[in-house]
Backbone as XML, in Angstrom:
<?xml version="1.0"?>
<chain id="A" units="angstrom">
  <residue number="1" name="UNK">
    <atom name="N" x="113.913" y="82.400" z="152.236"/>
    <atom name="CA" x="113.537" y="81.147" z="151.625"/>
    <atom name="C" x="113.410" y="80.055" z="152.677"/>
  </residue>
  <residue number="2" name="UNK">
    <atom name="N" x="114.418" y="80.175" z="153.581"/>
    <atom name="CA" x="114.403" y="79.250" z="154.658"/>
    <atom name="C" x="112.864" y="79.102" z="155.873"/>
  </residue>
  <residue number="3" name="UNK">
    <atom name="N" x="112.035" y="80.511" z="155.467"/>
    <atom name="CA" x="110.741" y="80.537" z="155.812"/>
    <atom name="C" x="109.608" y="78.793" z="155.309"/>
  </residue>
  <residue number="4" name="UNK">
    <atom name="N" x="110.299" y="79.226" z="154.270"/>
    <atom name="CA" x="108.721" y="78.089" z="153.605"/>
    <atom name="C" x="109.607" y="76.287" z="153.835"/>
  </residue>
  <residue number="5" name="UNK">
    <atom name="N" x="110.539" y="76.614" z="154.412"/>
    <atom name="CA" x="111.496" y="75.187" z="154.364"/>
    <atom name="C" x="110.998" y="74.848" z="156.240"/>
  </residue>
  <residue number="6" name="UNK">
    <atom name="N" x="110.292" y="75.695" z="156.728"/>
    <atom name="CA" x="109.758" y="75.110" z="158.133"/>
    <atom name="C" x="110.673" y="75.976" z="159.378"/>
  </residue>
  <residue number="7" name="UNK">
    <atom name="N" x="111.614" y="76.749" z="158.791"/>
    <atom name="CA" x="112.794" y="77.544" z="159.710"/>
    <atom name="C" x="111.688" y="79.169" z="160.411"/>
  </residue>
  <residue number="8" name="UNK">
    <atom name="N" x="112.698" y="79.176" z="161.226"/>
    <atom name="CA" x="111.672" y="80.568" z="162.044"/>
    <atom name="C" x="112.560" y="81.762" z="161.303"/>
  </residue>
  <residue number="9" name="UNK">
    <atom name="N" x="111.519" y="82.731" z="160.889"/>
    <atom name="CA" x="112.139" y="83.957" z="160.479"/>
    <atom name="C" x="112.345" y="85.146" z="161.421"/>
  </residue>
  <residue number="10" name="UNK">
    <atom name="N" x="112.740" y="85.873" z="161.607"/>
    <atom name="CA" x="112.889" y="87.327" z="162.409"/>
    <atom name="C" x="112.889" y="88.157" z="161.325"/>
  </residue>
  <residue number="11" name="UNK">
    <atom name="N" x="112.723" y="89.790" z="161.488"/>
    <atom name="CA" x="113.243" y="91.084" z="160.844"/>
    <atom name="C" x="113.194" y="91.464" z="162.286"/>
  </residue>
  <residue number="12" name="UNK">
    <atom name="N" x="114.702" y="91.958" z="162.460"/>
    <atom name="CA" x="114.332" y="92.567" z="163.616"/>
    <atom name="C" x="115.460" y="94.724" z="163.172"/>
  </residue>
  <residue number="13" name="UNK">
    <atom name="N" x="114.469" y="94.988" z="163.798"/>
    <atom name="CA" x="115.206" y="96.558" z="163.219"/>
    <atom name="C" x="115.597" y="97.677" z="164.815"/>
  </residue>
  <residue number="14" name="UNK">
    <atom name="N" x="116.631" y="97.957" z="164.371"/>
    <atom name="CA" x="117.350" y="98.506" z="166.073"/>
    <atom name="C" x="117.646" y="100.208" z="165.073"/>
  </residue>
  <residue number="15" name="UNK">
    <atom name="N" x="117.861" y="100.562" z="165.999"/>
    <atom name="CA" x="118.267" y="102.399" z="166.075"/>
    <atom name="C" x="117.667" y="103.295" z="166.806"/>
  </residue>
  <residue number="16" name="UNK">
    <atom name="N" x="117.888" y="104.582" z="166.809"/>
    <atom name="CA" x="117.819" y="105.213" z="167.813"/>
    <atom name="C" x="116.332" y="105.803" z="166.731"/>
  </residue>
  <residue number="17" name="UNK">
    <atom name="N" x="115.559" y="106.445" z="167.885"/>
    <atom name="CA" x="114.115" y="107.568" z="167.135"/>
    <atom name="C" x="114.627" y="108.340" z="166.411"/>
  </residue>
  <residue number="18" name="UNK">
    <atom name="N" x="113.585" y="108.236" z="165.547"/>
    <atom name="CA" x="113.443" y="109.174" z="164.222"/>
    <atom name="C" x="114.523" y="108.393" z="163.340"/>
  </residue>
  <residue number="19" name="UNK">
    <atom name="N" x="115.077" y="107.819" z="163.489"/>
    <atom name="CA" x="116.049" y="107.259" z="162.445"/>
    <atom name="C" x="115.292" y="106.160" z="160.915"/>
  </residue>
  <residue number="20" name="UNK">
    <atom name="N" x="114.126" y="105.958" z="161.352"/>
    <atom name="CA" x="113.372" y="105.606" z="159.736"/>
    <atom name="C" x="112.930" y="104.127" z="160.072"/>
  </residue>
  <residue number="21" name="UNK">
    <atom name="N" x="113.449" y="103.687" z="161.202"/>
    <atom name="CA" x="113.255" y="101.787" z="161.503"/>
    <atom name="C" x="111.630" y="101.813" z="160.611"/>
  </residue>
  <residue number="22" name="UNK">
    <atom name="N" x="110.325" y="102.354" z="161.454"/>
    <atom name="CA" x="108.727" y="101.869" z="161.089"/>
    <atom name="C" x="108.993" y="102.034" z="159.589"/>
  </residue>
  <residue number="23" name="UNK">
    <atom name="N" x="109.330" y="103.607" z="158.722"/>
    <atom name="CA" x="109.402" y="103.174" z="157.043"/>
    <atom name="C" x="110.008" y="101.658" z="156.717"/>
  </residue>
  <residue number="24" name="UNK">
    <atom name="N" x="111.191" y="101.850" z="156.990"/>
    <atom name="CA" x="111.360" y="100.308" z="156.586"/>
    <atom name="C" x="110.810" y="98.953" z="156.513"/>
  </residue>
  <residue number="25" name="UNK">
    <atom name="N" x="110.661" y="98.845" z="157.673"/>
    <atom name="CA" x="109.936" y="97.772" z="158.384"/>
    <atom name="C" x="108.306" y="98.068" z="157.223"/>
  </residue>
  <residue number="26" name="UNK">
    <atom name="N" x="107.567" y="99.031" z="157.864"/>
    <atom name="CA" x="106.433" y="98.775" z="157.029"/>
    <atom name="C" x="105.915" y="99.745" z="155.978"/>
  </residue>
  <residue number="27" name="UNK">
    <atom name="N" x="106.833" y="100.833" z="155.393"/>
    <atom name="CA" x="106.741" y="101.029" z="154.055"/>
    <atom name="C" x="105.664" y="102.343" z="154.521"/>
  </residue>
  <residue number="28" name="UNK">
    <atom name="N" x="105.321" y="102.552" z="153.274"/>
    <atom name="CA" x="104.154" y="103.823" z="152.943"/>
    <atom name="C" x="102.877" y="103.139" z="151.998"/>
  </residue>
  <residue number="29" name="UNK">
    <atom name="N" x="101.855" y="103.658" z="152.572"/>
    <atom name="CA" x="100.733" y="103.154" z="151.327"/>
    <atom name="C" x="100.930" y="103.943" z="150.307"/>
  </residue>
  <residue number="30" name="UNK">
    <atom name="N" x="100.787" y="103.734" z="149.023"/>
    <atom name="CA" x="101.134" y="104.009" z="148.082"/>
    <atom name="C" x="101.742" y="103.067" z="146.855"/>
  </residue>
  <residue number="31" name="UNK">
    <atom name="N" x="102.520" y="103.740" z="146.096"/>
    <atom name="CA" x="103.430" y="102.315" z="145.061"/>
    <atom name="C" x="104.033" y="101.424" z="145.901"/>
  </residue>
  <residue number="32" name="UNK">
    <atom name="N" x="104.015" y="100.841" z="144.954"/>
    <atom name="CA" x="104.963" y="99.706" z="145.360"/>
    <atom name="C" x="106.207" y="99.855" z="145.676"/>
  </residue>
  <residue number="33" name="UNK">
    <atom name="N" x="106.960" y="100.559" z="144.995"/>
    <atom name="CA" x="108.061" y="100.621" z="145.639"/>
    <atom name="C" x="108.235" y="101.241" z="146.820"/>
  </residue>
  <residue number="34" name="UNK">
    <atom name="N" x="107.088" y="101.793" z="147.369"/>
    <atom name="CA" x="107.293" y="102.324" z="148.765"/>
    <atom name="C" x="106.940" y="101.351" z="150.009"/>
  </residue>
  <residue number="35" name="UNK">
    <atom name="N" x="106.907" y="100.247" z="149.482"/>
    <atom name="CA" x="106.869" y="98.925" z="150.601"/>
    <atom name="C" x="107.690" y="99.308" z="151.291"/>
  </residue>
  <residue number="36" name="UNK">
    <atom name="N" x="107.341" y="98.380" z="152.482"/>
    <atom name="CA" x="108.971" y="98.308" z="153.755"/>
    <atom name="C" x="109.149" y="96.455" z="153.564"/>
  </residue>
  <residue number="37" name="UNK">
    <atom name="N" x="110.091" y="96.051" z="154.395"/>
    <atom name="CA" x="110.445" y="94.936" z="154.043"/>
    <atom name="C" x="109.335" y="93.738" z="154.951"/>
  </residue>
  <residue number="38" name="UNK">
    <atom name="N" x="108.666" y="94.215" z="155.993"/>
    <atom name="CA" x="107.406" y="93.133" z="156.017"/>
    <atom name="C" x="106.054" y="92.904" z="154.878"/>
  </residue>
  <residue number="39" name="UNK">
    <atom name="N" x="106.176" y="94.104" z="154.516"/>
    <atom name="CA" x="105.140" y="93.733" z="152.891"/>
    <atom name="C" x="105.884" y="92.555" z="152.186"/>
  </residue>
  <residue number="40" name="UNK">
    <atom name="N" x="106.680" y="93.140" z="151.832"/>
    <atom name="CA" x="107.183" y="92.574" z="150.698"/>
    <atom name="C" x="107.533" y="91.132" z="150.729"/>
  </residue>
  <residue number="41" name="UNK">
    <atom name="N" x="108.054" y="90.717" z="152.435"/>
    <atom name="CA" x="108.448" y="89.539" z="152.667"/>
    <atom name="C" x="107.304" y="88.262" z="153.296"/>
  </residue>
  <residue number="42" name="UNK">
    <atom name="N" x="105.942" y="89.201" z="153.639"/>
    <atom name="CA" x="105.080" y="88.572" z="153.367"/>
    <atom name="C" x="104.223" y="87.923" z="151.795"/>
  </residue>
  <residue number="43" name="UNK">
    <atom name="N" x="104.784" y="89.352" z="151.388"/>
    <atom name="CA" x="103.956" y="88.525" z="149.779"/>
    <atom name="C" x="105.046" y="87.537" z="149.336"/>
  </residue>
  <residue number="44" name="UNK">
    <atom name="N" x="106.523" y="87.773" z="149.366"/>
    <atom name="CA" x="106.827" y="86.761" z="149.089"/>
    <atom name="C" x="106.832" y="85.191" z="149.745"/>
  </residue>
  <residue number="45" name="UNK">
    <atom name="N" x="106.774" y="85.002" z="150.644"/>
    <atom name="CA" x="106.245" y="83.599" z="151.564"/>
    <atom name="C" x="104.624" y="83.679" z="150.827"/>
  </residue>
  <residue number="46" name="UNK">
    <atom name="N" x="103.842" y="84.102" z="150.645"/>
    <atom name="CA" x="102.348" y="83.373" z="150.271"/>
    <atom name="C" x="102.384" y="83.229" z="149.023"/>
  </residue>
  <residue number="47" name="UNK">
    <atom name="N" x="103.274" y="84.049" z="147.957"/>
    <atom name="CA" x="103.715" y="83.468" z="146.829"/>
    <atom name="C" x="103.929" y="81.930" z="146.591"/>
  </residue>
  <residue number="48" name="UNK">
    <atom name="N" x="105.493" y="81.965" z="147.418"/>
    <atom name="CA" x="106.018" y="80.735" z="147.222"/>
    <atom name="C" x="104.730" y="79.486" z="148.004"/>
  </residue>
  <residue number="49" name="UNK">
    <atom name="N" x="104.033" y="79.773" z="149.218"/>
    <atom name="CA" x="102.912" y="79.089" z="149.298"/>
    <atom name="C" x="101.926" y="78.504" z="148.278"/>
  </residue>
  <residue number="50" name="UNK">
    <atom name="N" x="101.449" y="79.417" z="147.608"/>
    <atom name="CA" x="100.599" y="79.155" z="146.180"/>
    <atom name="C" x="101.571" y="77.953" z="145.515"/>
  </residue>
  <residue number="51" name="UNK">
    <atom name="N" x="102.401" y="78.762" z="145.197"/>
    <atom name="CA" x="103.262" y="77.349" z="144.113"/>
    <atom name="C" x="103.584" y="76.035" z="144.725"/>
  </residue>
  <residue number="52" name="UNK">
    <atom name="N" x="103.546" y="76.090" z="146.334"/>
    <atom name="CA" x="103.955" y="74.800" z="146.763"/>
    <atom name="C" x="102.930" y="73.567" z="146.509"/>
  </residue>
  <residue number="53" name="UNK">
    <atom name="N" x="103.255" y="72.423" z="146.324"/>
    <atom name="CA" x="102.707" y="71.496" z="145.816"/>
    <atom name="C" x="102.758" y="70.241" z="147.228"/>
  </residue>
  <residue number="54" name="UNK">
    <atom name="N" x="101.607" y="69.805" z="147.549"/>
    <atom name="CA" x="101.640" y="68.462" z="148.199"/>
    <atom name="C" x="102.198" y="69.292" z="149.305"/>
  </residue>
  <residue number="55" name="UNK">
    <atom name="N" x="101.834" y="69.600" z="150.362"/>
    <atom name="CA" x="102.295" y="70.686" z="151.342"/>
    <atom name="C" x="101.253" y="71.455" z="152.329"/>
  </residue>
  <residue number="56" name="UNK">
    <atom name="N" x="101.631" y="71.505" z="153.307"/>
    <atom name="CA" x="100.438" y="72.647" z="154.412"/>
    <atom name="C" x="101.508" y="73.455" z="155.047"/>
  </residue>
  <residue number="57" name="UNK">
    <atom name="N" x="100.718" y="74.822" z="155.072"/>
    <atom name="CA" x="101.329" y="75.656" z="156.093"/>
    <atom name="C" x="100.616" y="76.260" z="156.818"/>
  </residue>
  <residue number="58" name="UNK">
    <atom name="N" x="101.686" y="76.762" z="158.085"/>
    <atom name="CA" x="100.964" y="77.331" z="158.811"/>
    <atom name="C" x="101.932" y="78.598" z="158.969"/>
  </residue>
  <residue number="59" name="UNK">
    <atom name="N" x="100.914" y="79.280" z="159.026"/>
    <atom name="CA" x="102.029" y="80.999" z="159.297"/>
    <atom name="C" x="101.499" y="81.634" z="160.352"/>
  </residue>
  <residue number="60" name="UNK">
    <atom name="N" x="102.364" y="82.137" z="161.325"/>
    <atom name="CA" x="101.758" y="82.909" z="162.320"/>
    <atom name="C" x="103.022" y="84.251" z="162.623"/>
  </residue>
  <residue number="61" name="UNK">
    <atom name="N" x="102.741" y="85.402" z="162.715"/>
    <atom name="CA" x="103.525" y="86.580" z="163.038"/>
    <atom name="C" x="102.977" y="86.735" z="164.313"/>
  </residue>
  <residue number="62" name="UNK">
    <atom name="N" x="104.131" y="87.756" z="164.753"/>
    <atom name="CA" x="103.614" y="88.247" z="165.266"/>
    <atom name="C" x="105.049" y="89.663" z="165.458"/>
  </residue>
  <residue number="63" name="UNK">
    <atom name="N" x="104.396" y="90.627" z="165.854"/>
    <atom name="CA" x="104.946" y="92.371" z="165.782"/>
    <atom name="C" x="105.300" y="92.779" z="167.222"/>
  </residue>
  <residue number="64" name="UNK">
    <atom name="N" x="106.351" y="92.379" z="167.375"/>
    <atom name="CA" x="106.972" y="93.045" z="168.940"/>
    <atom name="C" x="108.043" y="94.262" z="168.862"/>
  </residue>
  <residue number="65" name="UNK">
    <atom name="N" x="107.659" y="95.130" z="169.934"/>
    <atom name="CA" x="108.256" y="96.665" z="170.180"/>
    <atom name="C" x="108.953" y="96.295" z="171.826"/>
  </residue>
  <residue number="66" name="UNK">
    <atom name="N" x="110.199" y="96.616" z="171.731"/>
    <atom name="CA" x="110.987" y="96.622" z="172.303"/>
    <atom name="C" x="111.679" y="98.109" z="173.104"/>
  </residue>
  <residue number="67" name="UNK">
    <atom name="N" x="111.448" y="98.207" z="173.663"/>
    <atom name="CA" x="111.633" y="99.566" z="174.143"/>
    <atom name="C" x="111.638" y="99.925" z="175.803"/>
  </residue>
  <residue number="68" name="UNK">
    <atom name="N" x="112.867" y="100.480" z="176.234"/>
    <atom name="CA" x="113.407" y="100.610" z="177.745"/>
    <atom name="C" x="113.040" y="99.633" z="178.221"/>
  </residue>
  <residue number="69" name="UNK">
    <atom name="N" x="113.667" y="98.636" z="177.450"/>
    <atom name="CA" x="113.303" y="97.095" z="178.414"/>
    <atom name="C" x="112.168" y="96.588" z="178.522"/>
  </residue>
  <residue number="70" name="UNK">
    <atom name="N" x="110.826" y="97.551" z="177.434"/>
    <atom name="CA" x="109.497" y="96.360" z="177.957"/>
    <atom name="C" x="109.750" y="96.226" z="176.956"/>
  </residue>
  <residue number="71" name="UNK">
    <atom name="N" x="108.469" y="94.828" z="176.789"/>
    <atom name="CA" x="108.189" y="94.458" z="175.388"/>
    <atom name="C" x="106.698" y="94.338" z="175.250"/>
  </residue>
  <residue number="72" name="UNK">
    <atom name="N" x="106.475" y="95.200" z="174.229"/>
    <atom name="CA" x="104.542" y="95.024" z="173.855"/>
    <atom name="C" x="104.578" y="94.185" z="172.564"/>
  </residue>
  <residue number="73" name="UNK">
    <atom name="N" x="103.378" y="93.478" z="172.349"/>
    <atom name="CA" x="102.854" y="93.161" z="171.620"/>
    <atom name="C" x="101.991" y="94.079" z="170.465"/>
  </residue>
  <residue number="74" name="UNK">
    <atom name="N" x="102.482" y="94.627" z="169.234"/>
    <atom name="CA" x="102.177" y="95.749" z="169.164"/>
    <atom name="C" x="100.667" y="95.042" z="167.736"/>
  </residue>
  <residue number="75" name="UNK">
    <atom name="N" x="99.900" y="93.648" z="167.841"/>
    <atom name="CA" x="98.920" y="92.807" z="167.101"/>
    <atom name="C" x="98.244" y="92.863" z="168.286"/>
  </residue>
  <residue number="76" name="UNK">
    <atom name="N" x="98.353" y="93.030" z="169.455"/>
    <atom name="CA" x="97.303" y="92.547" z="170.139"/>
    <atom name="C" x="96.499" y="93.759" z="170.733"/>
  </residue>
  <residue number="77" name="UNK">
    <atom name="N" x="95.599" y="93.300" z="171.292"/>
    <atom name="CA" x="94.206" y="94.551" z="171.088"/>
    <atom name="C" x="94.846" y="95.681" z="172.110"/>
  </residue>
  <residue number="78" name="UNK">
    <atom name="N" x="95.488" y="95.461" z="173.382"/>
    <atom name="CA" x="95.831" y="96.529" z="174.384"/>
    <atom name="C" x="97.638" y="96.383" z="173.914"/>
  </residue>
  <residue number="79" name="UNK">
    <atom name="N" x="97.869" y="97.429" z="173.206"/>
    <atom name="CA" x="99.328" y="97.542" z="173.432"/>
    <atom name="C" x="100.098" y="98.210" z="173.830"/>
  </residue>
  <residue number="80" name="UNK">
    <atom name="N" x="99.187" y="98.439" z="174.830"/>
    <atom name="CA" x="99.651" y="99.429" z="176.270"/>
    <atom name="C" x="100.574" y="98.437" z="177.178"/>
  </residue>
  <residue number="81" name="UNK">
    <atom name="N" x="99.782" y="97.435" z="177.367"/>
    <atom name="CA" x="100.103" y="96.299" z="177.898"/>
    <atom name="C" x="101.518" y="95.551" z="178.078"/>
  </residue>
  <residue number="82" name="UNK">
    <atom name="N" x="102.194" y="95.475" z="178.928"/>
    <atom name="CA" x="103.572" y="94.414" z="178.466"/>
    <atom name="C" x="103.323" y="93.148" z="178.807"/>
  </residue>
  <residue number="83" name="UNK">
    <atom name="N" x="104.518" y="92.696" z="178.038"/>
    <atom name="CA" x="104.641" y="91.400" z="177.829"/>
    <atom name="C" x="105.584" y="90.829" z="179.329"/>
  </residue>
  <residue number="84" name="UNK">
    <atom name="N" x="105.569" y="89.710" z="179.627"/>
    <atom name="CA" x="106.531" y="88.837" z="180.561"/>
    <atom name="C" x="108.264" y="88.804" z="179.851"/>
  </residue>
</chain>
């Protein structure tokens, strides 16, 4: 909630491979209930957007992979690439 109040959000998801982090994070196509929690927490922020009244937003994500110390950008076109 603290999203649409102007606060910075994170999901950030840690564990070792194969342990399920990407399901979570971004779910299965399919029902709905097979969302992961960035679906879901995006529809809810553009929800509460719609209903806001007298108001602008601006939303920007962005999807970082963390791994043996690099960090990629995993939205941007080469995410081969690391980050600084």
């Amino acid at each position: 909630q603290g999203v649409t109040e102007g606060y910075n959000g994170t999901i950030f998801a840690y564990g070792q491979t194969g342990s399920g982090k990407s399901f979570t994070v971004q779910g299965a196509l399919g029902p709905s209930s097979q969302k992961g929690i960035v679906p879901r927490a995006f529809e809810h922020i553009f929800e509460s957007i719609q209903c806001a009244e007298n108001a602008k937003f601006l939303v920007r994500a962005s999807y970082l992979e963390i791994y043996n110390e690099d960090v990629r950008d995993l939205l941007a076109a080469g995410t081969k690439q690391r980050l600084e």
